[in-house]
C-alpha positions, 0 to 999 in steps of 0.5 A: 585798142579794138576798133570801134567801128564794130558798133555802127556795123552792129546798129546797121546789122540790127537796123536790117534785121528789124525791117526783116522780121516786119516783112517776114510778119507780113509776108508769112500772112499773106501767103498762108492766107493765100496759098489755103484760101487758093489752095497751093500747097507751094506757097503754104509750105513758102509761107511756113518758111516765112514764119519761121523766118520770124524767129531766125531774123529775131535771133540774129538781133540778139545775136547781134546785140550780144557780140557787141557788148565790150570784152570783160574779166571773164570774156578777154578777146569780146563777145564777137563769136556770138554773132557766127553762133547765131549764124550757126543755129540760123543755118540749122534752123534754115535746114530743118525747114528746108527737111520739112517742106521737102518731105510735104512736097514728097508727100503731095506727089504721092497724092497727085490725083487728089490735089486740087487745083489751085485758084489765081489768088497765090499768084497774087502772094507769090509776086508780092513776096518776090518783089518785097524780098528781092528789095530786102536782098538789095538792101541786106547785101549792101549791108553786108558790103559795109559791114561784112557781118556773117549773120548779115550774109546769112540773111540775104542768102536767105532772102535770095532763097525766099525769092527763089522759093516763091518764084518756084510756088509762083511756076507751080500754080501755073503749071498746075492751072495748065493741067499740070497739078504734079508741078506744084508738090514739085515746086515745094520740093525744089523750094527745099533743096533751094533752102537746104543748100542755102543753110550749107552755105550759110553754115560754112561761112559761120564754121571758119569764123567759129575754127579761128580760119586765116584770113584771104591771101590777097588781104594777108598779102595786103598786111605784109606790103604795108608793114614793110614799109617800115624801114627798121622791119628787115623781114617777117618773121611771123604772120598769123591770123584769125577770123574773128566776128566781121574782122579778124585778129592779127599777130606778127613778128618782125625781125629789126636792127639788134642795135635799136634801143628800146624806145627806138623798137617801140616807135617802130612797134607803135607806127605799124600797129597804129597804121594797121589798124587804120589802113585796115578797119577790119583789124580788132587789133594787132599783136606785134613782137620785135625779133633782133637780128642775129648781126650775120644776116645779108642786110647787115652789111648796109647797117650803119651800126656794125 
């Protein structure tokens, strides 16, 4: 059986991406108004990274709807890939924007002398859009810490660049207004790097899900202390597992008593799969083999069936 908490993380991941996309709306508005009307270049190339945060936030409510439907004839082990997918092309689409705005601010400092000089007005995009973001990162990284959904993640690692971005469009118009007009073509290119760096991370993150990655010593080590405390299970045979969505897929084989009969084997199967499942929420599901004993092994000794 597969964990159904999958679908209250998935309403919560879709909850913050809708609140994402109507900020994102309003934000973009507001510094392409601003930074044209005040001439920055900073926070127009800001604001085209916000409308193109419009899209990406609407592909991962996609994304995200289509990981959680239910797993058919055709899709056996679920749809959940689709969610670090989506990641994915959001980290690619992260990158290109990243390329684009760098190569304007390139572009710019080639034509310092004729830049003009920007007004107060983006000042005044600039710190909204710091504020509003640093408040959609609080509340996306909570998300994250509920649900631990990649395309989640991805999102507040691009709301974190945002507020990095706009901080930088924030010190080149005053740089700018203090005679300093080189400072606002080379805050979009460190807005850039910011951008492009923030895709590589994000990309990564998907990339171990997509390549069915192991999942953390620490929560491995976990899993192994809570099957052994099953006194029928001798030793550990095999532990394998792979990342899958926010959880991850388990398989095991345990090494028991040859002398245990078939419905012995089974409760002692079904009370571990059972408390696996539980104790950790992450598990979609486990797959457990019993291995006999070869009646030569040291724990043999104590058995009180030989």
């Amino acid at each position: 059986m597969i964990n159904p908490i999958h679908s209250s993380h998935t309403k919560k991941g879709m909850k913050i991406s809708l609140i994402s996309i109507i900020a994102s709306i309003f934000l973009s508005f507001l510094k392409l108004m601003t930074g044209i009307i005040g001439k920055s270049s900073a926070l127009v190339s800001d604001g085209a990274n916000s409308l193109s945060d419009v899209v990406s936030y609407t592909v991962v409510m996609g994304g995200l709807v289509a990981s959680d439907r239910k797993a058919d004839s055709t899709h056996q082990y679920g749809h959940e890939k689709l969610e670090s997918l989506v990641s994915v092309l959001l980290a690619i689409a992260i990158f290109v924007t990243g390329i684009g705005i760098g190569y304007s601010g390139i572009k710019n400092m080639r034509q310092v002398d004729s830049l003009a000089i920007p007004t107060l007005l983006p000042l005044f995009g600039a710190l909204i859009s710091i504020i509003i973001k640093i408040i959609l990162w609080r509340l996306t990284v909570r998300a994250v810490k509920q649900t631990e959904l990649n395309s989640l993640r991805a999102l507040a690692a691009d709301h974190i660049t945002d507020v990095f971005s706009s901080s930088g469009a924030l010190i080149g118009v005053v740089g700018a207004r203090l005679g300093l007009p080189i400072l606002d073509p080379i805050a979009s290119v460190l807005i850039a790097a910011l951008i492009i760096k923030s895709s590589m991370e994000v990309f990564k993150a998907a990339y171990r899900v997509l390549m069915d990655s192991a999942i953390d010593k620490t929560t491995r080590l976990q899993i192994e202390e809570a099957i052994l405390l099953n006194e029928q299970v001798k030793r550990i045979d095999l532990l394998r597992t792979r990342s899958a969505g926010n959880g991850f897929w388990v398989e095991v084989e345990l090494c028991c008593c040859q002398n245990l009969r078939l419905s012995e084997a089974h409760d002692v199967a079904q009370e571990i799969h059972d408390r696996i499942e539980h104790d950790f929420p992450q598990v979609r599901h486990i797959m457990i083999h019993l291995n006999p004993c070869s009646g030569e092994e040291e724990f043999c000794d104590s058995c009180n069936n030989r």
